[in-house]
N, C-alpha and C positions, 0 to 999 in steps of 0.2 A: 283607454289605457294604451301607453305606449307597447313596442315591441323591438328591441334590439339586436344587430343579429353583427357579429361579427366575420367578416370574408379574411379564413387564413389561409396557409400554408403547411405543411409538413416540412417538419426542420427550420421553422423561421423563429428565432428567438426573440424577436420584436412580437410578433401575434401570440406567444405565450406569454408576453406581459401585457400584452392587452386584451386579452382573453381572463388573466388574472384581474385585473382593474375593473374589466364589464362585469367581472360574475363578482366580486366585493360592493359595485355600485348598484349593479340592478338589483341583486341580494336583499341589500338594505333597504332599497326603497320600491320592492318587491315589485320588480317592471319583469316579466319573463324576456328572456335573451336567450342566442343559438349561436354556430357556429357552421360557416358554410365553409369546404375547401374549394377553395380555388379553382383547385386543378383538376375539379371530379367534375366541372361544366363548363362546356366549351364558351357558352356564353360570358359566364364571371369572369372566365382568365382573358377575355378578349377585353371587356371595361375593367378587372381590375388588377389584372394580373402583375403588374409591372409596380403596383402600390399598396398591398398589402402590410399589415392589414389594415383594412379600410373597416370603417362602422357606419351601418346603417339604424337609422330610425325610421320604424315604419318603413324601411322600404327605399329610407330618401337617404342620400349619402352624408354623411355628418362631420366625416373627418375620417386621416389616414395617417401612418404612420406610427400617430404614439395616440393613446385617448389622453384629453385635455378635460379633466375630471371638473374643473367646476362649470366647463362650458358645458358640459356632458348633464352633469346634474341639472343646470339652467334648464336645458333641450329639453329633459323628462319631467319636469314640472309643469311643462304648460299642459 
């Protein structure tokens, strides 16, 4: 089973609609998903800080900025 984790922000209104989208999509197709901030680990904001929010699967980077829900859906199918 996959596991998807979205890296936000505080006060970033792009990561609350992708935060919205990941918890609608994993929801449904009952993948559990989380929500890392950014700026609570020195390491994340060094890879990801400047692109937020970014989605991982598993661990691997999948995409940033907005979720691309049927590539998203494609990725948790295999």
């Amino acid at each position: 089973m996959h596991e998807v984790t979205v890296i936000s922000r505080e006060g970033c209104h792009s990561c609350v609609d992708a935060i919205a989208d990941v918890r609608r999509i994993c929801d449904e197709l009952g993948v559990p998903w989380s929500v890392s901030d950014v700026d609570a680990d020195v390491e994340l904001r060094a890879e990801y800080g400047d692109r937020v929010p970014v989605i991982l699967i598993d661990g691997a980077e999948h995409g940033f900025w907005k979720v691309e829900e049927e590539r998203l859906r494609r990725a948790l199918a295999n």
